[in-house]
N, C-alpha and C positions, 0 to 999 in steps of 0.2 A: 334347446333347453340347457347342454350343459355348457353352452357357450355363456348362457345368463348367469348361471350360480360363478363361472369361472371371472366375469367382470365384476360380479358381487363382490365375490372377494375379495380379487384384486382392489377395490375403491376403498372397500372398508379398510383393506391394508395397508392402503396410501393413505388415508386421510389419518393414520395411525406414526407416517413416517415423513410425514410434509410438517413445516412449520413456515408460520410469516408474521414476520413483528416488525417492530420500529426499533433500530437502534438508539437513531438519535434525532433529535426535534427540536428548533429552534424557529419561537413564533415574531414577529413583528407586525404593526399595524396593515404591513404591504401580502401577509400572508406568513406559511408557516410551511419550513422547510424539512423535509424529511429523510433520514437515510431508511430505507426498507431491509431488510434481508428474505429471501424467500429461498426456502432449502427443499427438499427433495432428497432423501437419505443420506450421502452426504455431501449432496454438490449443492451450493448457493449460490444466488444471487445477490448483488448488492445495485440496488438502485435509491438515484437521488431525484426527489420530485420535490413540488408546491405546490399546495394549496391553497388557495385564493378565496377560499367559504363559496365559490361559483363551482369549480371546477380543480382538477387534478391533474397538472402535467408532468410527463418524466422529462425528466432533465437531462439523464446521463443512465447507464448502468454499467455494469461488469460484471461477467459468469465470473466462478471457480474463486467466488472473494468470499470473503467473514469482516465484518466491522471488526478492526483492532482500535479504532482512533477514529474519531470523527468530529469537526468543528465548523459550525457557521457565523461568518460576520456577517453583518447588515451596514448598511447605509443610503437609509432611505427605501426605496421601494427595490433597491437592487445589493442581490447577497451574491457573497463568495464562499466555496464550503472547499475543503479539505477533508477527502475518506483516504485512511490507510486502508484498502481490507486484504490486506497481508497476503496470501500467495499470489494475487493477482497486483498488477503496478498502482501506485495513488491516485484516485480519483481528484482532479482539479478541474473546479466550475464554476463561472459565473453567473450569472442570470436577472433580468430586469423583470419582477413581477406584473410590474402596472403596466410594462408593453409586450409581457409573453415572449421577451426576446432572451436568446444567451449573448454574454458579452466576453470580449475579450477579457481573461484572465490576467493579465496582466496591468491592468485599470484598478483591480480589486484585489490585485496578490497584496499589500502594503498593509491594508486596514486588517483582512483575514492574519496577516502575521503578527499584528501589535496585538489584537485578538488572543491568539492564544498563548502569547506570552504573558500576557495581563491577566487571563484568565486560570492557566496551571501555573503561575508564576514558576516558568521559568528563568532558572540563574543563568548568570552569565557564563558560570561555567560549565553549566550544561549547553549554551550555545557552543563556550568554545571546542566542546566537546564533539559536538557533532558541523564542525566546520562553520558557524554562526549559523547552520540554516534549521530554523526552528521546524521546518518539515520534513528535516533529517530526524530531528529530535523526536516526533511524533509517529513516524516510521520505525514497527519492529524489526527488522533485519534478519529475524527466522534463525538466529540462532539459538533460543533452547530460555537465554539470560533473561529475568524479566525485564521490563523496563519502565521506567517510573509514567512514562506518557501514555501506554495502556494500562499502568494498573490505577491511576488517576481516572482517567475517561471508563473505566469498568468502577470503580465507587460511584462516579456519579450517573450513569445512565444505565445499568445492567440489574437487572431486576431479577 
């Protein structure tokens, strides 16, 4: 018996210290791409899935992240996405919806970068700032400074 009050509690007190949401969501006719986070006090996950209106596949994930930045391009039934989730290294992924395939990233690095330069209008001088690579630009660095690519991606998807 006091093993059961002792799981009571404990559950009620997790279900008190868990969270899981959607950072970021980017739909197309080919499906609709997802970054997850799933926490547990204060360790998270970040996972990258799609959804197909069928079905739900994980793409990718990574313990010990937090969404700082997160970007999906399309083209056609196959997307490219970009997660910073800061203490952990950037997530870079391809994937073809219509054959449930991952694809070489570097087929789809090109589109995903015109993407969000178009999309945060980024300057030039913030490319040259961070060596022209716009996924420097979108990576916080953990120093402390804020940075204009997370506080842009936290206006538009942070709730």
């Amino acid at each position: 018996m006091r093993w059961m009050v002792t799981f009571l509690f404990l559950a009620v007190l997790g279900c008190g210290l868990s969270r899981e949401r959607t950072a970021y969501s980017s739909a197309s006719p080919a499906g609709e791409i997802q970054v997850r986070e799933k926490c547990f006090l204060s360790k998270c996950t970040v996972e990258v899935v799609v959804d197909n209106g069928h079905h739900v596949d994980r793409i990718t994930g990574k313990h010990d992240c937090v969404t700082m930045f997160a970007h999906a391009a399309w083209s056609g039934s196959r997307v490219a996405v970009f997660v910073d989730g800061g203490a952990c290294s950037p997530i870079r992924v391809a994937y073809d919806a219509a054959s449930g395939r991952g694809l070489d990233f570097k087929i789809a690095e090109p589109w995903l970068r015109t993407s969000i330069i178009e999309q945060y209008l980024v300057t030039p001088s913030e490319l040259r700032a961070n060596s022209g690579d716009v996924f420097a630009w979108a990576t916080y660095p953990g120093d402390g400074q804020p940075r204009r690519s997370t506080e842009a991606f936290r206006q538009r998807y942070r709730h």
